[in-house]
Structures are given as structure tokens and as C-alpha cells.
C-alpha positions in Angstrom: 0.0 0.0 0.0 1.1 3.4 -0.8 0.4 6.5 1.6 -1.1 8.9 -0.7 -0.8 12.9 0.8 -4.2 14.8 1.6 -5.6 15.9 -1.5 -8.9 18.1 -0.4 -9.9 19.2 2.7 -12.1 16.6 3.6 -9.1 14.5 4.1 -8.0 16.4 7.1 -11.6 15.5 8.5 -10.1 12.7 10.6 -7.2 14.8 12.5 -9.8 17.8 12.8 -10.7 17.0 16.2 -7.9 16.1 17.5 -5.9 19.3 16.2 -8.8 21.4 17.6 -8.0 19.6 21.1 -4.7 20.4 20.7 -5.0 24.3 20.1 -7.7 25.0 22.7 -5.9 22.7 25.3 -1.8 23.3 24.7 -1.6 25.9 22.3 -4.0 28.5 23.1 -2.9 28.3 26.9 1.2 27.7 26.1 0.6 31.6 23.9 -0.9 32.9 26.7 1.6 31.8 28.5 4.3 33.4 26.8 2.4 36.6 26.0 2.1 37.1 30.3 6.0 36.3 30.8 6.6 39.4 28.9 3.9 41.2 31.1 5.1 43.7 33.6 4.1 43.1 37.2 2.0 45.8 38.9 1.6 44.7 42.8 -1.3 46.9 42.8 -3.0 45.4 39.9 -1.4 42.1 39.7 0.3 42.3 36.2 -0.4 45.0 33.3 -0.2 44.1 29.5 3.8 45.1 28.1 6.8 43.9 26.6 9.8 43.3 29.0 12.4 40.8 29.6 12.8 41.8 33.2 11.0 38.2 34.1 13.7 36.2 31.9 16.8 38.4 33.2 15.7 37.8 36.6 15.6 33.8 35.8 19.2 34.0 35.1 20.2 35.2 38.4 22.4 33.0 40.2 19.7 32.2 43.0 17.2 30.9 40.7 19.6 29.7 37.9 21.1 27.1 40.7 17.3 26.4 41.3 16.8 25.4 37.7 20.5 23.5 37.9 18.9 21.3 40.8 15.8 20.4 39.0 17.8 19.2 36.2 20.0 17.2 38.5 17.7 16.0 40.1 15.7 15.0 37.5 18.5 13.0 35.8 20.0 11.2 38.7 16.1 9.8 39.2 15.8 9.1 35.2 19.2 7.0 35.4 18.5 4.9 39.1 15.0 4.2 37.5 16.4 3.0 34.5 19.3 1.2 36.3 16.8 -0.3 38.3 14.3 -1.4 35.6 16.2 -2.6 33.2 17.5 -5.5 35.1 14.1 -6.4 36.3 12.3 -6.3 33.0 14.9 -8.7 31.3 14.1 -11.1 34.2 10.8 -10.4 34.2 10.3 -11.3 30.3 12.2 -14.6 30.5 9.4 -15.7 33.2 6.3 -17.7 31.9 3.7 -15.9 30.8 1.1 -15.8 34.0 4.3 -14.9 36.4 4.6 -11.7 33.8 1.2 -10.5 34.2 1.5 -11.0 38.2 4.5 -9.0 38.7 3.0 -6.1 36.1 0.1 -6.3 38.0 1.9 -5.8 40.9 4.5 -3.1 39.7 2.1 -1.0 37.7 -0.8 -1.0 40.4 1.9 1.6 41.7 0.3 4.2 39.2 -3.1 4.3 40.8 -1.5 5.8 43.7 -1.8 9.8 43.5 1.1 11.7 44.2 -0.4 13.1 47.5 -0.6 9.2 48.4 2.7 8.7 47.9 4.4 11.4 49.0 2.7 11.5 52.7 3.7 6.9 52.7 7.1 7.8 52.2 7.2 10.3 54.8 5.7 8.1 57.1 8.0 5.6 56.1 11.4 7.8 56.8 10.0 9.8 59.9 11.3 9.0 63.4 8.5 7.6 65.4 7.2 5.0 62.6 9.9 4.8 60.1 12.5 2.7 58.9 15.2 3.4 61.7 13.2 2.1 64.6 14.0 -1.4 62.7 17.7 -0.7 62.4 17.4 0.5 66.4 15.7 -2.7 67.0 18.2 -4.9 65.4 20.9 -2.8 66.8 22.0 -1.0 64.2 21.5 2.4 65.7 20.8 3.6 69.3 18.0 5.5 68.7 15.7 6.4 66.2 16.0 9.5 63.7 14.0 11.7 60.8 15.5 10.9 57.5 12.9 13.5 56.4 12.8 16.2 55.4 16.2 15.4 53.1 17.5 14.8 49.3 17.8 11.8 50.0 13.9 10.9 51.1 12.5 13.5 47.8 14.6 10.9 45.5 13.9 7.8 46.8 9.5 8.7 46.3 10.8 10.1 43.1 12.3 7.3 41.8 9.7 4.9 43.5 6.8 7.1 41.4 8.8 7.0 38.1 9.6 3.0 38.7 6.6 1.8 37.1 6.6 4.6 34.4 10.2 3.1 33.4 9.1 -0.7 33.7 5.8 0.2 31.0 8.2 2.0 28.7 10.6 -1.0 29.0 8.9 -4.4 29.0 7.7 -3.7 25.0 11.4 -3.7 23.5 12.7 -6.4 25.9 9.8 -8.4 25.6 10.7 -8.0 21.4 14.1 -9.0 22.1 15.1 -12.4 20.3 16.1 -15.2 23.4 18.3 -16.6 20.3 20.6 -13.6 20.8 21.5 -14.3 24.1 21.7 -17.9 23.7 24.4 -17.5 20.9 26.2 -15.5 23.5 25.9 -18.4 26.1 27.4 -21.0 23.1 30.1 -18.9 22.8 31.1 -19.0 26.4 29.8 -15.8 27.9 27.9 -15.9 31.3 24.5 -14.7 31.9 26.1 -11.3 33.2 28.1 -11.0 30.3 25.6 -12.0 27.5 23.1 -9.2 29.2 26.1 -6.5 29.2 27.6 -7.3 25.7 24.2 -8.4 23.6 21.0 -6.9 25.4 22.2 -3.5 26.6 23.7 -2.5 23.0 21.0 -4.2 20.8 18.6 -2.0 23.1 20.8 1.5 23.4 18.2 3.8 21.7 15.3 2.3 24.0 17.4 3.3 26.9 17.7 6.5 26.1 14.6 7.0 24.8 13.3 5.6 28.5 16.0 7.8 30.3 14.8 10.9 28.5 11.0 9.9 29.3 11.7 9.1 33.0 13.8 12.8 33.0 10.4 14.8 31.4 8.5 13.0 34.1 10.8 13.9 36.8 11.2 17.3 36.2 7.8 18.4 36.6 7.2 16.8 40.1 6.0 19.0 42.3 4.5 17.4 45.7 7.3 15.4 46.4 10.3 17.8 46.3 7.5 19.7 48.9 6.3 17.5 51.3 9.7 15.5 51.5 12.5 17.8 51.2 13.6 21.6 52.1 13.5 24.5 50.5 16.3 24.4 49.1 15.6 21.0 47.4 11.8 22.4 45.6 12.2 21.8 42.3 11.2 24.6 39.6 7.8 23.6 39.6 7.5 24.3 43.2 8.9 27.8 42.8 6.5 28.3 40.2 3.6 27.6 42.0 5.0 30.0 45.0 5.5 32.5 42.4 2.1 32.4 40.8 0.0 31.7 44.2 2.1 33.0 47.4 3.9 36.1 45.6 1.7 37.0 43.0 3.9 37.1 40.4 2.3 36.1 37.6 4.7 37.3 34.9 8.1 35.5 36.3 6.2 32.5 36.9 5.3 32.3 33.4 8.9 33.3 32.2 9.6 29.8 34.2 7.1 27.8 33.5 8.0 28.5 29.4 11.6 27.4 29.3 10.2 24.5 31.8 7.6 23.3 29.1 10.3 24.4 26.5 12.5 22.0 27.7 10.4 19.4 28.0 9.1 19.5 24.4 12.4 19.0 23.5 13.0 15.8 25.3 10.2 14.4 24.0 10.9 15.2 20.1 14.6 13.5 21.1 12.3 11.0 22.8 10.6 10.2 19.6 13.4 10.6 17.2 15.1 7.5 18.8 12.0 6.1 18.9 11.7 6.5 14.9 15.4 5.5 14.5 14.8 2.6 16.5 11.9 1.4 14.6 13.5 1.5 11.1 16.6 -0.3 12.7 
């Protein structure tokens, strides 16, 4: 079959709706978006109609530029444990029979009807003082007494790689699941262990669907917002948190738009790398 291009306008019919979703849902609100980041702020009239590039200058500062630095970090250190993490687990997980598969995805993916709000509050509970993990290491005697391991880095990204886990493990199981066992059995023939044949035949025959993954799980992470809050200090909020204090708590309207562009910005293009490899991947 040959994919003729649309002729008459009728032929668009079938992407009309869809088109007219996406203007009145992402493109009308993204312009309106940029037209208030050039807006000047008026604290007496919240912001006034203009053209300035105060909001943008002030986003470069070195305060809110090591803001932005952070959420980046922080949003690639959880894209790379959750594929670390993943990875292995999917291989193993695809080599099981078939009713073993749909148990542990049952299991792993019933993570995603959990809200954020849900999550975030279980891991505090988890890491606080009076109910958390360290009364088991006191009780073993690990430690003498108990302590908070929240609020901390450390608690926002373990929730944050716990949330993106089953995000990672969706994205994943497709291509492994593709993957042909006869591969790694040459591998195994040839005198290569199981380590080995995964390191030297399944990781490179499945390079662009890691990064495509890595670059999903890093779009995902980077607009967390509860987490960052109810687990970690200020100065771990992510630029999605600032945002929101921007727009609600100061009133600032303009800036937070100025922010909330590059962060939407950004995050197109991940996903246009995203599904560039995806494309490559697919004519390989």
C-alpha cells in the first residue's frame, strides 16, 4: 500500500478533532503563556499588558539559575536509578512464563493508581522518626535511637524514583519483551555468562530504547511537584515548586510564566529526542 498525501480538505476531516483539542488545550494556553512572561508586574493590579524581559533576566540570576541547575540534577539522577533499576528487572521479568509476567505487572504497575499526594505522605511516614524505617535498624541494633530521615534529598529521590519506577518498567517491557532469546543464547554458546551475555548483547541491541526511556523518566521527573515539597527543604523544591510560590504565594504572575515556558520548553524537546530515537529505533 502506498500513503497517498491529503488531496482536499475533507481528508484532514479525521485529525480535525484532534488538532482542535490540541489548540484550545496546549496551544492557546502555552501563547498565553508566553504573551504574560513578557507582562510587567503591577503589585497593585497584579500584572499590566507590556513587553519586557525583566521576568527572563531575573531567571538567570544566580539564585534561581542554581534552582533550575537542581531540578535538572535531580531530575537525571532519578531518570538514570529508575532505569538502572528497571532494566534488570524487565529482562528477568520477560524470561518468566507468561502468568508470572502478568503478576509482577500487576503488581509493579498497580503503583500508578496511587496519586502523588498518596505517595508522598507513605514515604514520609516511612522515613520519619516515630514509625519509620530506623526504629527497625534500632531494633536490630544498628543504631541507638531512632532518627528523621525527612525532610532530606535523599527521602525526595527515593519517592521520586519509587513514582517514576513503574513509568520506566511500561516503557521497558515492550522492547525487551521484542528482544530475540536466540541472541543471548548465541552468546551463552560462545562462552559468555549470563552477566556478560546481558552486558555485551541486550544492553547495546537495546541503546536507543534506553535512552529514549531515560529521556521519558527525565520529562517525568522534572515536573514533580509534591514530592520535592512535602519530602525535602527549601532548598531541594524543584522549579515547579517555585512556580507555584511565584504564581499563588507572591503574586507574580509574569516571572512564573517566564519559568514555567523554558520549563515546558524543555520538555518539548526531550520528547521530540524522545521520539526521534524512537523512529530511528523502529527503522533499525
Amino acid at each position: 500500500m502506498r500513503r497517498e498525501p491529503p488531496q482536499r480538505l475533507r481528508d484532514y476531516a479525521p485529525i480535525a478533532w484532534s488538532g482542535t483539542m490540541l489548540g484550545v488545550f496546549f496551544l492557546i494556553p502555552f501563547a498565553t503563556m508566553i504573551a504574560v512572561s513578557f507582562f510587567h508586574r503591577d503589585p497593585g493590579a497584579f500584572y499590566t499588558p507590556g513587553f519586557e524581559l525583566a521576568n527572563y533576566q531575573r531567571f538567570l540570576t544566580a539564585f534561581f539559575a542554581g534552582i533550575l541547575g537542581f531540578s535538572l540534577f535531580l531530575a537525571i539522577l532519578v531518570a538514570v536509578l529508575a532505569v538502572a533499576i528497571a532494566f534488570p528487572f524487565v529482562w528477568s521479568l520477560v524470561r518468566l512464563p507468561r502468568r508470572a509476567q502478568v503478576g509482577w505487572l500487576i503488581a509493579i504497575l498497580s503503583v500508578l493508581s496511587l496519586s502523588e499526594v498518596i505517595i508522598g505522605f507513605a514515604w514520609s511516614t516511612l522515613f520519619s522518626r516515630t514509625a519509620g524505617l530506623t526504629n527497625l535498624l534500632v531494633l536490630i541494633g544498628l543504631l541507638d535511637h531512632p532518627i528523621a530521615l525527612t525532610p532530606g534529598f535523599g527521602a525526595v529521590l527515593a519517592a521520586m524514583v519509587y513514582q517514576a519506577l513503574p513509568y520506566t518498567v511500561l516503557v521497558l517491557y515492550p522492547a525487551l519483551a521484542r528482544l530475540d532469546p536466540a541472541l543471548t543464547e548465541a552468546a551463552r554458546t560462545m562462552g559468555a555468562n549470563p552477566v556478560q551475555a546481558f552486558l555485551t548483547v541486550v544492553v547495546p541491541t537495546r541503546r536507543n530504547t534506553i535512552v529514549a526511556t531515560l529521556v521519558i523518566v527525565f520529562v517525568f521527573a522534572l515536573g514533580s511537584y509534591l514530592l520535592p515539597q512535602i519530602l525535602g527543604r527549601p532548598r531541594q523544591w524543584t522549579l515547579s515548586v517555585i512556580i507555584t510560590d511565584q504564581a499563588i504565594y507572591q503574586s507574580n504572575m509574569p516571572f512564573a510564566a517566564a519559568m514555567a515556558v523554558f520549563l515546558v520548553v524543555v520538555t518539548l524537546a526531550m520528547v521530540g529526542l524522545a521520539a526521534r530515537l524512537g523512529r530511528r529505533e523502529g527503522a533499525q
